[in-house]
LUMVEXFI-945580 format. One line per field, with one value per residue (C-alpha): x, y, z; residue in three letters. Coordinates in pm, whole numbers, plus 50000, padded with zeros to 5 digits. Layout:
xx (X ...)
yy (Y ...)
zz (Z ...)
lodo (ALA ...)
***
This chain:
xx (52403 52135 52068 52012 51769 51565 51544 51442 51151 51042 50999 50800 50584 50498 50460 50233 50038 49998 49894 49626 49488 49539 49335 49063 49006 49033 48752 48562 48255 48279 48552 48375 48509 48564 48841 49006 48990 49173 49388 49485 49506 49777 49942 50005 50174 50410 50524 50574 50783 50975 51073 50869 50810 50464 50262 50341 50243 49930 49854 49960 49802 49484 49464 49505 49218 48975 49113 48955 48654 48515 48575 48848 48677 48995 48816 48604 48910 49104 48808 48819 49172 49146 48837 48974 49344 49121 48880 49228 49406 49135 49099 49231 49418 49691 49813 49924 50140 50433 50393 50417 50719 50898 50899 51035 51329 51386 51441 51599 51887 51876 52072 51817 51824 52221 52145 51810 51931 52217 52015 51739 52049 52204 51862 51774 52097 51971 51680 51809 51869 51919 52074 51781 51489 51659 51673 51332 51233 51399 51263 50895 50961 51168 50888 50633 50827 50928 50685 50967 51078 51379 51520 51459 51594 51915 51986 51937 52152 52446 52418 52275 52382 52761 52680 52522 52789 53077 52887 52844 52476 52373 52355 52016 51881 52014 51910 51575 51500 51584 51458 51143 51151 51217 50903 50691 50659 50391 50143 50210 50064 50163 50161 50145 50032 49701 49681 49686 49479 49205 49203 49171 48919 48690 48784 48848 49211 49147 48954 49235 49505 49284 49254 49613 49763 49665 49739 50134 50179 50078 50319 50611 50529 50488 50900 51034 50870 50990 51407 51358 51264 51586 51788 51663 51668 51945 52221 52421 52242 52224 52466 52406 52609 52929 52997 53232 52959 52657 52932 52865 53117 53016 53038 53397 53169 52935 53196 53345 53020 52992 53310 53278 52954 52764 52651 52309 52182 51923 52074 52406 52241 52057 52383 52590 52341 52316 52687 53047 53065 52952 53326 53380 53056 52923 52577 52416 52523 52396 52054 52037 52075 51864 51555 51613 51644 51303 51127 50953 50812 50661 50522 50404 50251 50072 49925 49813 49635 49439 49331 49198 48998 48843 48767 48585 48454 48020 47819 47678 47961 48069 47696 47657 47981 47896 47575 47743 48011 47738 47561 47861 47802 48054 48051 48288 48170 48143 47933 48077 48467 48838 48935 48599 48614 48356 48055 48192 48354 48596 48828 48716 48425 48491 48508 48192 47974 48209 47985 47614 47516 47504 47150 47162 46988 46641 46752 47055 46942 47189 46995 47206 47144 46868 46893 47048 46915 46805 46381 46264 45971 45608 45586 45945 46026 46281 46539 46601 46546 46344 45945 45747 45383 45143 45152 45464 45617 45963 46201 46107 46279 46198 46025 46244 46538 46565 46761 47094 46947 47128 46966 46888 46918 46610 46390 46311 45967 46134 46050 46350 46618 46615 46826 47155 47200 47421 47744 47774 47972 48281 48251 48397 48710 48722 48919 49086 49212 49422 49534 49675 49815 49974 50105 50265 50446 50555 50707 50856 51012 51182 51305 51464 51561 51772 51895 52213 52467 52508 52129 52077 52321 52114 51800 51958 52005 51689 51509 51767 51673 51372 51080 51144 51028 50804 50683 50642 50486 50216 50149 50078 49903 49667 49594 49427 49268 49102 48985 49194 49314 49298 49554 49668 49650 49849 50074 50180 50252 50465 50647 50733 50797 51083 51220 51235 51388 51633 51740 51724 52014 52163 52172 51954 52228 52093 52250 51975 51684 51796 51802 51446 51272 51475 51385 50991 50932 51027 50871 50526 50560 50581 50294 50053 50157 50055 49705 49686 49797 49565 49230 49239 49397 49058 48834 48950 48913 48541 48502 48583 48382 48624 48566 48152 48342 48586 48280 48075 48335 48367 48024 47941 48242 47972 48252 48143 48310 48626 48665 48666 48915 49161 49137 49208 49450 49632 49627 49735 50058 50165 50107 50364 50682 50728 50533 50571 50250 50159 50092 49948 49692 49628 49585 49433 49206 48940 48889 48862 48720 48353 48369 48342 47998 47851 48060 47984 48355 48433 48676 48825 48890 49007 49248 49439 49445 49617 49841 49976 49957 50217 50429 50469 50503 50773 51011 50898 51171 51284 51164 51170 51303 51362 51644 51782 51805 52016 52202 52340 52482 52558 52928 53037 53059 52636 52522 52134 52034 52122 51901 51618 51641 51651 51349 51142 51046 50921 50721 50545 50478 50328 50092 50020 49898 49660 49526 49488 49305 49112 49011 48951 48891 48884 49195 49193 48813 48793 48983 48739 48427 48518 48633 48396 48106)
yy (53104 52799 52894 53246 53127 52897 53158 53446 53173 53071 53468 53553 53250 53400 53743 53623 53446 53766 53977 53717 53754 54132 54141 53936 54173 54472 54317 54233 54508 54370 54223 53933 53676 53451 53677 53618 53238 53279 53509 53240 53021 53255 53322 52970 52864 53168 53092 52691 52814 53062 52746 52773 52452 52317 52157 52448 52754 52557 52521 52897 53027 52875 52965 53324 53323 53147 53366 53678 53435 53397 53779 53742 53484 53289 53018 52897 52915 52709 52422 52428 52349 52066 51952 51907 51757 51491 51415 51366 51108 50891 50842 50435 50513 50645 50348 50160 50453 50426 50056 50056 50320 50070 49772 49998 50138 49764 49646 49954 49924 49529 49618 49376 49627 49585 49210 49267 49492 49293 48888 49127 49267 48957 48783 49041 49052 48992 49239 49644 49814 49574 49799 50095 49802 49656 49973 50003 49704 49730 50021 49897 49609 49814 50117 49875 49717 50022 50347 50609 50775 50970 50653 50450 50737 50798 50418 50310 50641 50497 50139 50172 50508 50475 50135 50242 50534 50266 50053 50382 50468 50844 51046 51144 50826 50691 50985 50925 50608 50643 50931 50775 50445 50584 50815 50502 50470 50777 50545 50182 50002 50006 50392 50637 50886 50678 50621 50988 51101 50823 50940 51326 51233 51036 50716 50396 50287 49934 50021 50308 49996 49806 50077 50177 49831 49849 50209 50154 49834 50017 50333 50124 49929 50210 50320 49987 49973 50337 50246 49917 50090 50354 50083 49899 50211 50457 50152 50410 50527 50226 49983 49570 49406 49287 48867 48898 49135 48871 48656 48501 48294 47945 47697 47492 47166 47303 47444 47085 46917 47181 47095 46699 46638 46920 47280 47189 47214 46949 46672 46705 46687 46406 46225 46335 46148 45810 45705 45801 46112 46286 46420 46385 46627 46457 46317 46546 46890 46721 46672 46997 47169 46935 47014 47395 47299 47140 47398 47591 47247 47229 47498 47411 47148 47275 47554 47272 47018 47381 47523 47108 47114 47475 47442 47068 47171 47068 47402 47360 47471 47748 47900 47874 48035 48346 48355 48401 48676 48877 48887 49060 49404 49511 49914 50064 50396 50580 50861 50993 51038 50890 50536 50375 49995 49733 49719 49487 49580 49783 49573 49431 49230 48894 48575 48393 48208 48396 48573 48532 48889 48802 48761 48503 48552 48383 48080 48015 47756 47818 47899 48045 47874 48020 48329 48489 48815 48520 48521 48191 48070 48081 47735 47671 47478 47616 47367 47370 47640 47397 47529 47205 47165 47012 46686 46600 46264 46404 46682 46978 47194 47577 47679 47811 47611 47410 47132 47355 47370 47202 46840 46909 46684 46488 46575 46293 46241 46149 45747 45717 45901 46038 45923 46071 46287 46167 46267 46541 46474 46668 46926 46822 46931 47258 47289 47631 47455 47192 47502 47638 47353 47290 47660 47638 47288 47441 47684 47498 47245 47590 47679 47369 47344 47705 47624 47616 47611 48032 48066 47801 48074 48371 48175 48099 48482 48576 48312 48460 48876 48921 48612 48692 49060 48971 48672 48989 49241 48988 48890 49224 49365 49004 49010 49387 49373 49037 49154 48924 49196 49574 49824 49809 49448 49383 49629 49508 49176 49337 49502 49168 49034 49290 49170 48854 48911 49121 48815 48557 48779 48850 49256 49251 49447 49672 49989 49909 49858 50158 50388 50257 50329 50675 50744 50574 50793 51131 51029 50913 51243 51425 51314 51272 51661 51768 51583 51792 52181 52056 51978 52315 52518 52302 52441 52804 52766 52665 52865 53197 53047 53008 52717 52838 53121 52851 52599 52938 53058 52699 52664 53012 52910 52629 52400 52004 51718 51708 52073 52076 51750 51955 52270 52088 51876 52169 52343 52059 52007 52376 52316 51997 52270 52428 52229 51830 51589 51567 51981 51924 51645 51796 52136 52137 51812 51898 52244 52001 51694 51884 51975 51646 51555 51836 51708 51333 51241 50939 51047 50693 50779 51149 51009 50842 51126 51328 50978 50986 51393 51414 51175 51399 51704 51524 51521 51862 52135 52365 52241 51856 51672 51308 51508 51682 51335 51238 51510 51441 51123 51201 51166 51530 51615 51507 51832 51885 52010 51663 51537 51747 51683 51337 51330 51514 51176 51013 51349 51325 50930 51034 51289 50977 50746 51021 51069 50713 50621 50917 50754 50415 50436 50086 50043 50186 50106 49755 49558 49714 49649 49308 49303 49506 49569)
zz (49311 49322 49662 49566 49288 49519 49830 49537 49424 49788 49823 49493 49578 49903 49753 49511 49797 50029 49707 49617 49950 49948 49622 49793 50081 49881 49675 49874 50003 50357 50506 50748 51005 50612 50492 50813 50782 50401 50522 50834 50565 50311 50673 50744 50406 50454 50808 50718 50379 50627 50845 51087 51263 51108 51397 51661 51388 51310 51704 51759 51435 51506 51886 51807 51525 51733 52030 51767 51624 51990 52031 52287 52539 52613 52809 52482 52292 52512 52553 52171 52184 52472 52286 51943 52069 52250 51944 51729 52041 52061 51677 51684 51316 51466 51672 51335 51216 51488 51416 51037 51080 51332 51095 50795 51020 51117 50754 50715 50931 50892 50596 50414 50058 49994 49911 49768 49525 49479 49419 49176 48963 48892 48804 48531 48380 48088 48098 47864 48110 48438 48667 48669 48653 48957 49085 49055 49155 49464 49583 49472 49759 50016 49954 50052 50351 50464 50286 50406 50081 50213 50396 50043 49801 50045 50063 49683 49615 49810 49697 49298 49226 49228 49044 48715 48691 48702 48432 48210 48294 48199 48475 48445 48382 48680 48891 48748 48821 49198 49292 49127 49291 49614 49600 49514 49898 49917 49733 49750 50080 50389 50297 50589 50389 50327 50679 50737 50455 50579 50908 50789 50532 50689 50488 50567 50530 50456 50181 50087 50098 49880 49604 49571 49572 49127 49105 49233 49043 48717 48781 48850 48564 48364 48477 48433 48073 48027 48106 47890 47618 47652 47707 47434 47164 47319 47444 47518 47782 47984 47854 47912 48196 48097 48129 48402 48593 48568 48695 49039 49224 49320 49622 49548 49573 49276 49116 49092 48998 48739 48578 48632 48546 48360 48404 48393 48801 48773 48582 48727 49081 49011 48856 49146 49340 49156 49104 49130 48925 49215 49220 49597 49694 49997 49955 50184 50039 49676 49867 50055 49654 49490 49762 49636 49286 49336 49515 49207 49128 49466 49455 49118 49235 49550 49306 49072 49328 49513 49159 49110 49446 49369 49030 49061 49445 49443 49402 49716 49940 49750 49691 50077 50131 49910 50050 50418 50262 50098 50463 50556 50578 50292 50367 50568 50586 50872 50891 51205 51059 51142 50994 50866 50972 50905 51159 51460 51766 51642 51383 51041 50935 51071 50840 50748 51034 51282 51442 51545 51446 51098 50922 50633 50312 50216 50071 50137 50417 50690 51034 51301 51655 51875 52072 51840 51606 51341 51409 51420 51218 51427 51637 51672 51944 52219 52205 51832 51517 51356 51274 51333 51156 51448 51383 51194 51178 51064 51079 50815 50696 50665 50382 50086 50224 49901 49826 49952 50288 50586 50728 51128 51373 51427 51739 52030 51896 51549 51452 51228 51165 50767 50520 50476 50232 49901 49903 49665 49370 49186 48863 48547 48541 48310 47988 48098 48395 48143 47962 48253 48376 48028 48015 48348 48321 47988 48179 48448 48216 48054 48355 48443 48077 48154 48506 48593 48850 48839 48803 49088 49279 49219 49286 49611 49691 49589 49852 50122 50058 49821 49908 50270 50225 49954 50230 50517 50271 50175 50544 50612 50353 50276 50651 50608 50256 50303 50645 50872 51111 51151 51044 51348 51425 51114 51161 51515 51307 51034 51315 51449 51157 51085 51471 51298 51006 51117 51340 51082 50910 51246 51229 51554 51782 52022 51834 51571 51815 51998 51633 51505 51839 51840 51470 51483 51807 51647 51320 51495 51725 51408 51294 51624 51673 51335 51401 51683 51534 51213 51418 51604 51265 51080 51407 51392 51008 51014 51303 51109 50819 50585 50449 50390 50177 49956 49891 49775 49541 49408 49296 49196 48896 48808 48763 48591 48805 48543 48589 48965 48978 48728 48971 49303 49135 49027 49411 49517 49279 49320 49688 49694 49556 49904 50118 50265 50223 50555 50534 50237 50380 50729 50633 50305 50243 50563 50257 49955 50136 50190 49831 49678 49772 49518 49252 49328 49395 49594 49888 49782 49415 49530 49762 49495 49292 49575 49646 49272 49238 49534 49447 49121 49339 49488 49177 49062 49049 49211 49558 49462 49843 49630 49491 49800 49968 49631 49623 49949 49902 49517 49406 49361 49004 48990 48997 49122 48728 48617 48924 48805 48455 48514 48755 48426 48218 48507 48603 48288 48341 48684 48523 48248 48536 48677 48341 48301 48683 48620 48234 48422 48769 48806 48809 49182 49251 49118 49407 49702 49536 49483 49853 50041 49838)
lodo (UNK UNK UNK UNK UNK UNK UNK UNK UNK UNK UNK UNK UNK UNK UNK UNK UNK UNK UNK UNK UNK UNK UNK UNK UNK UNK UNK UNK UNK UNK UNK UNK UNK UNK UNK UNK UNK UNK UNK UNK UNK UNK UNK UNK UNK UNK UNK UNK UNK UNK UNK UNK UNK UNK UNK UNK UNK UNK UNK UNK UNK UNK UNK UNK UNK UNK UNK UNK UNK UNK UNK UNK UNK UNK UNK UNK UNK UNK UNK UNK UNK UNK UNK UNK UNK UNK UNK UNK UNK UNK UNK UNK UNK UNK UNK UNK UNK UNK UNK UNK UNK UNK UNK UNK UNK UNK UNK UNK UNK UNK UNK UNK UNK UNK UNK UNK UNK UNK UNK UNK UNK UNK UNK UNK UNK UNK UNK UNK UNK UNK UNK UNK UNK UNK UNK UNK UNK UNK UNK UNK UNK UNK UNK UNK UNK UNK UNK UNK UNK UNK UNK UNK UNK UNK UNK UNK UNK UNK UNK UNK UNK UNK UNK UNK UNK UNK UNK UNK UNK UNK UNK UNK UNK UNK UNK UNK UNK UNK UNK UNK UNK UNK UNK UNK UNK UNK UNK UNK UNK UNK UNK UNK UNK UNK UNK UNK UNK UNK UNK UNK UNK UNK UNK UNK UNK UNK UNK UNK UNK UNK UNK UNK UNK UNK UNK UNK UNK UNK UNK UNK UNK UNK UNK UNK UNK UNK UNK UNK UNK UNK UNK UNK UNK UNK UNK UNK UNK UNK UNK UNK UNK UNK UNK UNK UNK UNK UNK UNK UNK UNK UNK UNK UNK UNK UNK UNK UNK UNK UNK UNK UNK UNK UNK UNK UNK UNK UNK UNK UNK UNK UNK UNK UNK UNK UNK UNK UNK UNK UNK UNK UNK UNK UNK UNK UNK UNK UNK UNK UNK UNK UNK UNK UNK UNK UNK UNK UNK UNK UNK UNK UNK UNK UNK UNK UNK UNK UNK UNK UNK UNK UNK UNK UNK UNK UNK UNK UNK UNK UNK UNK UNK UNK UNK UNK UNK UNK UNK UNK UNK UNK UNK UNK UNK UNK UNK UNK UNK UNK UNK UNK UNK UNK UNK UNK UNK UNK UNK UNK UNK UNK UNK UNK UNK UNK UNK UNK UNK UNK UNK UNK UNK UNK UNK UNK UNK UNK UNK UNK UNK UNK UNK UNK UNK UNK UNK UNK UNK UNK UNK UNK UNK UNK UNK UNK UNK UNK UNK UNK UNK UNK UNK UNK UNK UNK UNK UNK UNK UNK UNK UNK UNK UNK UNK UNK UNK UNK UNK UNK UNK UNK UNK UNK UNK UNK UNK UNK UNK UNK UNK UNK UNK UNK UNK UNK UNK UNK UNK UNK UNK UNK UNK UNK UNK UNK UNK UNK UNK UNK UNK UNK UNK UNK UNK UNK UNK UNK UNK UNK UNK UNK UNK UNK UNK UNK UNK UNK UNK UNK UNK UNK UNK UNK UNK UNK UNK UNK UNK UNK UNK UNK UNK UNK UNK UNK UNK UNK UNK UNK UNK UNK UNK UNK UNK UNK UNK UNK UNK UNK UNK UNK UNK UNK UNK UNK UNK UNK UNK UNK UNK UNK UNK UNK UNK UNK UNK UNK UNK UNK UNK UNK UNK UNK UNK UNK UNK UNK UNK UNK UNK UNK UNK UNK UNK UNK UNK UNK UNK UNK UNK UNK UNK UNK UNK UNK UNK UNK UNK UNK UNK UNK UNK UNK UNK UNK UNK UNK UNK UNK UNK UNK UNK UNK UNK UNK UNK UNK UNK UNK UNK UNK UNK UNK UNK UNK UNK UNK UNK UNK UNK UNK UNK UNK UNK UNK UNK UNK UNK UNK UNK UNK UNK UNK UNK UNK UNK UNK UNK UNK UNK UNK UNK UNK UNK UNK UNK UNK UNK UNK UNK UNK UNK UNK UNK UNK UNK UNK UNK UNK UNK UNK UNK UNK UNK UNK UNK UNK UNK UNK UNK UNK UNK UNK UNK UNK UNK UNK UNK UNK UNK UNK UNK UNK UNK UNK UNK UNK UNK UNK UNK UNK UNK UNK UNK UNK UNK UNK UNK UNK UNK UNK UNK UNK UNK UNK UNK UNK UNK UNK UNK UNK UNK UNK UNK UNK UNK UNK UNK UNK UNK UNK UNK UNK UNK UNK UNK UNK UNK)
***
């Protein structure tokens, strides 16, 4: 009967499709070579909702059109074809996708979530609600290691879903929050569906990165603050952990020390360590636990002494240092399409005083050696950068230079060498420096003040599954939003990194190299293949001049830029029932993308819209995949209502994060200004 239902839906929604066209041509007073491109376009959605495999119809479709557009001249359509395949394989972009899908089908298969799920769990025991905030706090970190949302929504549905039953959880609650988490992939970096959407839109995916790293933080904080307040006001729906569940077992030697000594980690350590009530732990096991006991404070520490040196550092060095970023050209558009990376040979903007190329500001008193694109004041001599007045005694330095500038070497006519200069001395040290300092040994003498043995245990697990990943993620991600590597670059490293840390937790057998280079190569020929059927499908489409007939009916409605965003938003939302993103983003964004210019939309702004708008498409009944992929490993009295009820509150949280990026775009924008701009 459900399957009746959805097939009599997938039919009226292409009936209503094939009328609205049908209405347009009737309509219209002369049926031109535009019609033909909308009616490719109604064609296309039907044949992909029929099953027909996407990247082939798209290929075939548009052949055939531009096969009519060129008035049956096979030879131009086929050099259209050759032409726009090759324009799509040399676009760099798409080297980092099979990479970034390699490393999440390593941590995948490492089995790495099972004990990530498992160390997060136990640490927010305490926390209404601590089995659906784990579970969405796993699959914010596996999402980002990994940005596959069936592989994350199948996985935490076999591990957390059984789970939160046993421990009473309400069905739809539970159901919720995974399929929820596990869509969280679609916007949260290393997202392929930035990568793809940068690459179709012209926009650079660095930049795209940058802007979505806020915008996911805030909508998984927005569903873990959503379950904590259900747990907290409906118990019943998510009941706390019982004692013997936020139990762990411990090490016999701890457990001895524990009930020797005292439960306290650090003071029973210590004690174990001075004198006989060590009960029989050996001396190097007491060490071994005392160095992790001691690690927050280390790292408390190292935080401490680099905040010191930054925030008493002499102005000098850090006004010649911003002087030297802002020469870097902080733009990354590129008016000629794909990926837009910083000017340079092809990867990001290099750091600072990297490269010659870069012209320095007046003032800022840092000359680049000669022969390079710096000009030279009149009269300087050969050998140095140095402008000489005839008849000078000493070295000079260039007008403007100021007491910033840096002393040159003197030249061989030089008497004396000048004095040095003085040693630049320290800032006061701030009083919001002290108050952070304060605050944070506060807070570390609280959490040595609450450690124990059992916390020590979990804060043992959590350096063994989650800081690892967390460690990766970061590598990754910091390497491509403060412009250390490419996309690609960094992706190459991630994909390392999961070699690595597959090994460290020795689940690197050959059965699970074999299955990610199986599953990367049919994902990333997935993809490649739709880049192909979408640049000659986009080809036909503004060969026909459809897309000259959309932007014409757009602004003859004399929409304002709020108006227009609510429209395409819209589109695009219906669009994500029956179709996937990547048909969504291949086919339909080269129609909106041209759009935005006469609205004055940013194509990074828009692109976060469509990031957060799919990712609500993607838990919208009737044709909502996150709860397909539950479904299928569901216990069998969950029945796919409860899934979709379930999926509705965090639906409506979805459409409350659009509202509130579109309210304050900041919240995406803010990080690549301060980055790139």
């Amino acid at each position: 009967m459900k399957l009746r239902k959805e097939l009599w839906f997938g039919f009226s929604l292409m009936g209503l499709i094939l009328l609205g066209i049908a209405i347009v041509l009737l309509s219209a007073e002369k049926v031109t070579s535009g019609h033909l491109g909308l009616l490719m376009l109604a064609l296309i959605v039907v044949a992909i909702m029929l099953g027909f495999p996407t990247a082939f119809t798209l290929m075939g479709m548009g052949m055939i059109f531009t096969f009519l557009a060129y008035e049956r001249d096979w030879h131009k359509t086929l050099d259209l074809m050759v032409q726009s395949a090759f324009k799509v394989m040399s676009n760099d972009v798409l080297i980092s996708i099979p990479l970034f899908v390699f490393m999440g089908y390593l941590v995948e298969r490492a089995n790495l979530i099972e004990k990530l799920f498992r160390s997060l769990h136990l640490a927010m025991a305490r926390v209404p609600g601590s089995l659906a905030v784990a579970t969405l706090f796993t699959c914010a970190v596996f999402a980002t290691a990994t940005g596959i949302v069936g592989a994350v929504v199948t996985l935490m549905g076999l591990l957390a879903f059984p789970q939160m039953l046993k421990s009473g959880y309400d069905v739809k609650l539970s159901a919720g929050a995974i399929t929820a988490g596990g869509c969280l992939g679609i916007l949260i970096p290393p997202s392929v569906m930035l990568i793809v959407y940068g690459a179709t839109a012209g926009v650079s995916v660095v930049q795209l990165y940058a802007g979505a790293f806020f915008p996911g933080l805030m909508l998984a904080g927005l569903y873990i603050v959503y379950v904590i307040l259900v747990a907290t006001f409906l118990p019943k729906l998510a009941p706390p952990l019982s004692a013997e569940a936020r139990r762990v077992a411990l090490p016999a030697a701890l457990q001895r020390l524990a009930d020797t000594v005292s439960e306290r980690a650090l003071p029973a350590l210590v004690q174990g360590l001075k004198g006989p009530k060590n009960a029989d732990v050996p001396a190097g096991f007491l060490v071994k636990q005392l160095g992790i006991a001691l690690l927050p404070a280390a790292l408390f520490a190292v935080v401490a002494f680099g905040a010191y040196r930054i925030v008493t550092s002499p102005p000098d060095a850090p006004l010649q240092g911003a002087d030297q970023r802002s020469s870097t050209p902080g733009a990354l558009a590129d008016p000629g399409g794909g990926v837009k990376e910083p000017p340079g040979a092809g990867g990001l903007a290099e750091p600072p005083g990297a490269g010659s190329s870069l012209s320095e500001p007046p003032g800022s008193g840092v000359k680049e050696p000669p022969g390079t694109d710096v000009k030279e004041p009149p009269g300087a001599a050969p050998a140095s950068g140095l402008a000489e007045p005839p008849g000078a005694g000493g070295v000079k330095e260039p007008p403007g230079a100021g007491s910033a500038g840096v002393q040159e070497p003197p030249s061989p006519t030089t008497a004396a060498p000048p004095a040095a200069a003085p040693a630049a001395e320290r800032l006061p040290v701030p009083g919001g420096y002290w108050i952070g300092l304060a605050v944070g040994a506060i807070a570390l003498v609280a959490f040595y003040a609450v450690l124990t043995f059992q916390r020590l245990e979990i804060f043992k697990q959590l350096l063994t599954s989650f800081f690892p990943l967390v460690v990766l993620i970061l590598s990754v991600l910091g390497s491509i939003v403060f412009g250390l590597a490419t996309p690609t670059e960094a992706a190459a490293v991630g994909a390392f990194g999961g070699f690595v840390l597959a090994a460290a937790y020795r689940q690197l057998t050959l059965d699970v190299v074999k299955e990610s280079v199986f599953l990367t190569a049919k994902t990333s020929a997935m993809v490649c293949w739709l880049f192909v059927g979408s640049a000659i499908f986009s080809a036909a489409f503004a060969l026909l001049g459809g897309q000259e007939l959309v932007e014409k009916w757009v602004l003859s409605m004399n929409l304002t830029k709020t108006q227009f965003l609510l429209l395409s938003q819209f589109i695009i939302f219906i669009l994500g029932w029956p179709l996937e993103w990547t048909e969504i983003i291949v086919i339909f964004m080269p129609i909106f993308i041209p759009l935005l210019d006469n609205f004055g939309v940013d194509p990074l702004f828009f692109g976060l819209l469509v990031a957060l708008n799919l990712q609500t498409a993607f838990l919208s009944p009737p044709v909502a995949m996150a709860a397909f992929y539950l479904k299928g490993v569901s216990p069998p009295h969950v029945t796919l209502n409860q899934i979709f009820a379930g999926m509705m509150p965090f639906m409506g949280i979805q459409v409350i994060a659009i509202a509130l990026l579109y309210l304050w775009p900041q919240i995406g924008l803010w990080l690549p200004q301060v980055l790139y701009k």
